[in-house]
MARFI-358288 format. One record per atom (N, C-alpha, C): residue in one letter; atom name; x, y, z. Coordinates in steps of 0.2 Angstrom, whole numbers, plus 5000, padded with zeros to 4 digits. Layout:
! MARFI-358288
PT keti vexvo   c1   c2   c3
PT    A    CA    X    Y    Z
...
END
This chain:
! MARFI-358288
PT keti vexvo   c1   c2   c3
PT    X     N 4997 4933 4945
PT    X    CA 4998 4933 4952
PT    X     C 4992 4930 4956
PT    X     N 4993 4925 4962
PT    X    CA 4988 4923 4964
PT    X     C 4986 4927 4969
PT    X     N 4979 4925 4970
PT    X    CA 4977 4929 4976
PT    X     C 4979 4931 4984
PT    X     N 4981 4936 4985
PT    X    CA 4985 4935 4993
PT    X     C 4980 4933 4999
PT    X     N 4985 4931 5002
PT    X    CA 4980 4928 5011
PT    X     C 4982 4930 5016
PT    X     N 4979 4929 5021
PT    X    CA 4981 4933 5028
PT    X     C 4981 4929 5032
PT    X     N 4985 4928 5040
PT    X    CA 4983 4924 5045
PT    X     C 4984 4927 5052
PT    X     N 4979 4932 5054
PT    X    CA 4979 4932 5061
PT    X     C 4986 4930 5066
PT    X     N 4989 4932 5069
PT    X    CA 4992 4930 5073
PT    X     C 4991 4935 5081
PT    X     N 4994 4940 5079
PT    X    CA 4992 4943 5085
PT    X     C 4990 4952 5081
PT    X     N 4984 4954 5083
PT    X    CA 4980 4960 5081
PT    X     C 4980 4964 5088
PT    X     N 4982 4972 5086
PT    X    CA 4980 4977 5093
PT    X     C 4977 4983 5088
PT    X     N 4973 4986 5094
PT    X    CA 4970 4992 5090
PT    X     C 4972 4999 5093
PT    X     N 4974 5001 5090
PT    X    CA 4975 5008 5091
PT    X     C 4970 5015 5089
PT    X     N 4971 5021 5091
PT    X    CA 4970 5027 5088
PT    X     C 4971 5030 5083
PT    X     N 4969 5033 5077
PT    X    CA 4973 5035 5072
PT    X     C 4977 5042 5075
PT    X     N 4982 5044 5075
PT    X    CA 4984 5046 5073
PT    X     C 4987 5052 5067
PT    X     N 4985 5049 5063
PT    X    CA 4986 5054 5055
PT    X     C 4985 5049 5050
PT    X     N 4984 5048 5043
PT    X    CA 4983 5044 5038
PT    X     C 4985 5037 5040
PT    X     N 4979 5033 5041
PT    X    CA 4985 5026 5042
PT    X     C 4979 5021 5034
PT    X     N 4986 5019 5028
PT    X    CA 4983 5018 5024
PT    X     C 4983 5010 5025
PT    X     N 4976 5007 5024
PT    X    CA 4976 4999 5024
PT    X     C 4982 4996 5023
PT    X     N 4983 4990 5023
PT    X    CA 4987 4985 5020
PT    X     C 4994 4989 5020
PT    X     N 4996 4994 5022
PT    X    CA 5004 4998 5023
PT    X     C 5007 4998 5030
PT    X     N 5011 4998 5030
PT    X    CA 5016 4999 5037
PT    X     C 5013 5006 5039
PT    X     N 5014 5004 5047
PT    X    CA 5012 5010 5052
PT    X     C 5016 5010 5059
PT    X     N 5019 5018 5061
PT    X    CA 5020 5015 5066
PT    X     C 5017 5020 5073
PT    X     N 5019 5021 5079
PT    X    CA 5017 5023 5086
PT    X     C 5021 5028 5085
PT    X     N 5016 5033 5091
PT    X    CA 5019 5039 5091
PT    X     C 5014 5040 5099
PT    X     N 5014 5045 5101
PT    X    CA 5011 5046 5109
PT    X     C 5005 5046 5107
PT    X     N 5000 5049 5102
PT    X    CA 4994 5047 5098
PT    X     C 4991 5042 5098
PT    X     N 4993 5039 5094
PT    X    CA 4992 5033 5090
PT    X     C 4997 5030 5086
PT    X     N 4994 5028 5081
PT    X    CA 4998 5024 5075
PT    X     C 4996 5030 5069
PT    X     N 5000 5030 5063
PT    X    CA 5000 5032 5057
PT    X     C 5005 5028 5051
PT    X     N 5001 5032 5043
PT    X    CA 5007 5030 5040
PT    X     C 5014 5030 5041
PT    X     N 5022 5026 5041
PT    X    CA 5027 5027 5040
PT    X     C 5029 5030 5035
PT    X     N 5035 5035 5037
PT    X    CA 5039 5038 5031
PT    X     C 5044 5032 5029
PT    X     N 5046 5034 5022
PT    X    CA 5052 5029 5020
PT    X     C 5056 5029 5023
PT    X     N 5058 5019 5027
PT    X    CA 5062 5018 5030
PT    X     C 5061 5019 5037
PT    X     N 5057 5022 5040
PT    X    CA 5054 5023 5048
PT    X     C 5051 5017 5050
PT    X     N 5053 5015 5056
PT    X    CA 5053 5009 5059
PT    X     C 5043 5007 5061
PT    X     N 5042 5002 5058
PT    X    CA 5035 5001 5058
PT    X     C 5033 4995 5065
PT    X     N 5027 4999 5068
PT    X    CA 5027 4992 5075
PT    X     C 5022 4988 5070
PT    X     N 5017 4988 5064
PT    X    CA 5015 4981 5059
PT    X     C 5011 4985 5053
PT    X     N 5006 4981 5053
PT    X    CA 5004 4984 5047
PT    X     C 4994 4985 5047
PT    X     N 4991 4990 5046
PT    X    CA 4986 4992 5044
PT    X     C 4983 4989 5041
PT    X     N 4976 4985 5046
PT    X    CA 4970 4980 5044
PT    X     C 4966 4984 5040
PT    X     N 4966 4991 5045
PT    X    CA 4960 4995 5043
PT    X     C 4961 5001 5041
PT    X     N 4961 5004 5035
PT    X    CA 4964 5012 5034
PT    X     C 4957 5017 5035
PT    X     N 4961 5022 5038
PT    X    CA 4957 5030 5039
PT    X     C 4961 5035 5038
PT    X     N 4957 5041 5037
PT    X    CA 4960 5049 5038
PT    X     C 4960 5053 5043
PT    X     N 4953 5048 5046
PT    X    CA 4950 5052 5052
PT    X     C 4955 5053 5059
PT    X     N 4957 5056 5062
PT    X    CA 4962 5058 5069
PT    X     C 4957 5053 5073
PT    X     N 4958 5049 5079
PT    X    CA 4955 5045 5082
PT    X     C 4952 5040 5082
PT    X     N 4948 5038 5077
PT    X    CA 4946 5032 5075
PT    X     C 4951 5026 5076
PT    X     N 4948 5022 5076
PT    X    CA 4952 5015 5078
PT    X     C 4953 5009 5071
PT    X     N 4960 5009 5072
PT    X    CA 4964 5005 5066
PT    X     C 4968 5001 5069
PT    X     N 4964 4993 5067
PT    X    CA 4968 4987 5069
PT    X     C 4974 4986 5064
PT    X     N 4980 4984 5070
PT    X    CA 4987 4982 5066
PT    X     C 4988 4977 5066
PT    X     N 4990 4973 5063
PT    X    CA 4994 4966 5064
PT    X     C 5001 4966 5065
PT    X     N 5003 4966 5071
PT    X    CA 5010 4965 5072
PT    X     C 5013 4961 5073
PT    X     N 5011 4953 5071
PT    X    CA 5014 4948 5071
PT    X     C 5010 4945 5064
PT    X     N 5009 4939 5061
PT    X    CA 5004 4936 5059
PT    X     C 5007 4936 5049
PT    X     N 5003 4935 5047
PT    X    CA 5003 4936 5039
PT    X     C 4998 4941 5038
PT    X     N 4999 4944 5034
PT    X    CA 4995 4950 5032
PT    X     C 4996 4953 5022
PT    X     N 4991 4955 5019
PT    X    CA 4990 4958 5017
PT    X     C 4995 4965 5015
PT    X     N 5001 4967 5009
PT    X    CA 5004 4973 5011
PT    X     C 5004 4974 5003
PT    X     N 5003 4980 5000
PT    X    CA 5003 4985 4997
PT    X     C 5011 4986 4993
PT    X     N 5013 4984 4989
PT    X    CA 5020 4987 4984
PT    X     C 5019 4994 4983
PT    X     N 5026 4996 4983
PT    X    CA 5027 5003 4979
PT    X     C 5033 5001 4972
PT    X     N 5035 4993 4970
PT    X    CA 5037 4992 4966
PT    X     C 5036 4984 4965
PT    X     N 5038 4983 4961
PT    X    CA 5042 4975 4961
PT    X     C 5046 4971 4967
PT    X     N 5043 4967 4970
PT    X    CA 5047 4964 4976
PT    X     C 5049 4957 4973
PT    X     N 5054 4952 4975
PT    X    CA 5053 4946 4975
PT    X     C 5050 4943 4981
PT    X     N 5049 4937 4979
PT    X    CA 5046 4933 4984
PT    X     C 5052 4931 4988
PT    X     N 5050 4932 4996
PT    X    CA 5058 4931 5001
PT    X     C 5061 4934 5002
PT    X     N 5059 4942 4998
PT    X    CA 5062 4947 5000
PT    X     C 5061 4951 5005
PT    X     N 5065 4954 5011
PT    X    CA 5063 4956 5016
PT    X     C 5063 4965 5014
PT    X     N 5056 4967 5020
PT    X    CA 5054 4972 5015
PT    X     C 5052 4978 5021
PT    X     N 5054 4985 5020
PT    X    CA 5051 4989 5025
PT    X     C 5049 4995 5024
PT    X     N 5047 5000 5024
PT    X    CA 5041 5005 5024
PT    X     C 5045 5010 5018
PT    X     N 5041 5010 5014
PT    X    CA 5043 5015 5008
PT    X     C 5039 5024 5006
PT    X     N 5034 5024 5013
PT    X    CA 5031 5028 5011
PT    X     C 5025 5029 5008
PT    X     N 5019 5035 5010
PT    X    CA 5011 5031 5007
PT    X     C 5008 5026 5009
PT    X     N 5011 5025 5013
PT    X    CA 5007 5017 5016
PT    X     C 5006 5010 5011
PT    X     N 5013 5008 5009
PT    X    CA 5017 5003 5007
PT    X     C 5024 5002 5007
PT    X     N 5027 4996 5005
PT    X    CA 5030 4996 5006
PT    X     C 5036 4992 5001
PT    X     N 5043 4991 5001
PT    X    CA 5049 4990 4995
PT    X     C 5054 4986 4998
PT    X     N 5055 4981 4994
PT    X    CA 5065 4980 4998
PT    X     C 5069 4984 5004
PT    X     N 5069 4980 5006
PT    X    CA 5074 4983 5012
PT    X     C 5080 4986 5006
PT    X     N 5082 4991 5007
PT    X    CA 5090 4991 5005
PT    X     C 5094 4993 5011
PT    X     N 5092 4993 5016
PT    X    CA 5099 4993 5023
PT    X     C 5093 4992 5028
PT    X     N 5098 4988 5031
PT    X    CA 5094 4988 5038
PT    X     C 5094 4994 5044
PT    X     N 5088 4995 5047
PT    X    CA 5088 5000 5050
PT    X     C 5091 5001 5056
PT    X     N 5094 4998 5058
PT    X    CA 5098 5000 5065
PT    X     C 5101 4991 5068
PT    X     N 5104 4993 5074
PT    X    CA 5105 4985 5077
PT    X     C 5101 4988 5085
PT    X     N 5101 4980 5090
PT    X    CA 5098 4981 5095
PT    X     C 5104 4974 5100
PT    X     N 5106 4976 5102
PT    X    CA 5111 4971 5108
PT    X     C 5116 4968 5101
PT    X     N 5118 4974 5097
PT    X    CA 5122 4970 5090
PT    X     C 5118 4967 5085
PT    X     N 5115 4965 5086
PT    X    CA 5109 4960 5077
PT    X     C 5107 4968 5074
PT    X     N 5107 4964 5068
PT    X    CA 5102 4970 5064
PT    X     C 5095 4968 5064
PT    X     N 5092 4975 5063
PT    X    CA 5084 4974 5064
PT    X     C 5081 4977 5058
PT    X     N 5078 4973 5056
PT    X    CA 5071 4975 5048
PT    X     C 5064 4974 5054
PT    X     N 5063 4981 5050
PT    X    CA 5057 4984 5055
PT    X     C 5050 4981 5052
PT    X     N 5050 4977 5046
PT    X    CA 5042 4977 5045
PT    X     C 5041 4969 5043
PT    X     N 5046 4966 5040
PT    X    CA 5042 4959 5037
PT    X     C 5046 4957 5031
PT    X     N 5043 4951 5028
PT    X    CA 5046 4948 5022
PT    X     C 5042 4943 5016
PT    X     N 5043 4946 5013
PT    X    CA 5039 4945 5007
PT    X     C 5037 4936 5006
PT    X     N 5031 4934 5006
PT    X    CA 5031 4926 5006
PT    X     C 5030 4921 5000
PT    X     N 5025 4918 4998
PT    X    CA 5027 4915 4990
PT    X     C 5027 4919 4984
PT    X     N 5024 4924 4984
PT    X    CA 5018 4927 4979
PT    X     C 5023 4934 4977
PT    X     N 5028 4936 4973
PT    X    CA 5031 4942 4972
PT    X     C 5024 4948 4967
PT    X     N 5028 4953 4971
PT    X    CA 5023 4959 4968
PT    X     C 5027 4961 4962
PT    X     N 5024 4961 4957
PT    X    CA 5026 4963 4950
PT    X     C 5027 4971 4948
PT    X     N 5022 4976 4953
PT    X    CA 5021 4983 4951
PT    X     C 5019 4987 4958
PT    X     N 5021 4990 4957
PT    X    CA 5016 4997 4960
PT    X     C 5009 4997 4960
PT    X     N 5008 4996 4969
PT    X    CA 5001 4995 4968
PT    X     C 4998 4987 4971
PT    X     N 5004 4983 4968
PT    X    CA 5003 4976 4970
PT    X     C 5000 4975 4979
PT    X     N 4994 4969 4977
PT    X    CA 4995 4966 4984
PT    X     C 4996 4960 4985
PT    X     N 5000 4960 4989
PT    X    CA 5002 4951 4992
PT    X     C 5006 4953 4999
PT    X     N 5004 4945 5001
PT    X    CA 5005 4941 5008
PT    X     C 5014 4943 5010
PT    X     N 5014 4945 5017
PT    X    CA 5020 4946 5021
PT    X     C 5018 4942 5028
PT    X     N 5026 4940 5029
PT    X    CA 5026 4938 5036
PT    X     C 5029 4945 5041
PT    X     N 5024 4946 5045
PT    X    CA 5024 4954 5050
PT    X     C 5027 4950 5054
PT    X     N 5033 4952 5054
PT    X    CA 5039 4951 5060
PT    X     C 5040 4959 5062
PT    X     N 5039 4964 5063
PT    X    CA 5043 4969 5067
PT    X     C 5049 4970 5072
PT    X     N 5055 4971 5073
PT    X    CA 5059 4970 5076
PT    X     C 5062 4962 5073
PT    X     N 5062 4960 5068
PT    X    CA 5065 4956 5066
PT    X     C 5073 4955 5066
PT    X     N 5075 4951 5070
PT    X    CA 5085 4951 5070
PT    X     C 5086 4944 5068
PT    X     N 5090 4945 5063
PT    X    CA 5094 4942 5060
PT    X     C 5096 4943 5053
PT    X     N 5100 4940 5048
PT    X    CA 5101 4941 5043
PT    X     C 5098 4937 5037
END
């Protein structure tokens, strides 16, 4: 596996809220941001992980980033919160919005994750419509 890369597109900072673990899906709450449960809609992904309640954790909500496998993903596969702060294949999409379906976190880009644990480059699209 080659080494993964990231590309800034657009970064906000938030409050922790509860566990927000690096490189995994997080999403907003009236708090802040935290880990997602599997399948819970993700606003991006965790620059910086902490434990601590308040502390400030940059998301990337747009951009290329860094994310964490909880399996084997292909490359090109579109992918959303599994839990632990990583994340897996979509297997359904989580909702629609004016009719389109929506994939709440991104999509896996050259580099597939072989294992649990893997890390490699997604393109952080949140609110993504289309198929």
């Amino acid at each position: 596996m080659s080494q993964a890369y990231e590309k800034e597109c657009f970064d906000l900072t938030f409050p922790a809220a509860g566990t927000c673990t690096k490189y995994g899906p997080v999403k907003l709450g009236a708090s802040g941001v935290q880990d997602c449960g599997a399948g819970e809609e993700a606003i991006g992904i965790a620059q910086s992980g902490t434990t601590t309640t308040g502390r400030s954790v940059r998301v990337r909500v747009l951009g290329v980033s860094k994310v964490t496998a909880s399996a084997a993903i292909s490359a090109g596969a579109k992918i959303q919160a599994s839990g632990s702060g990583k994340v897996a294949t979509a297997t359904a999409l989580d909702g629609t919005w004016n009719g389109v379906a929506v994939n709440p976190c991104g999509k896996i880009l050259s580099t597939a994750a072989g294992a649990d644990g893997d890390i490699v480059e997604a393109l952080v699209f949140p609110y993504y419509f289309g198929t």
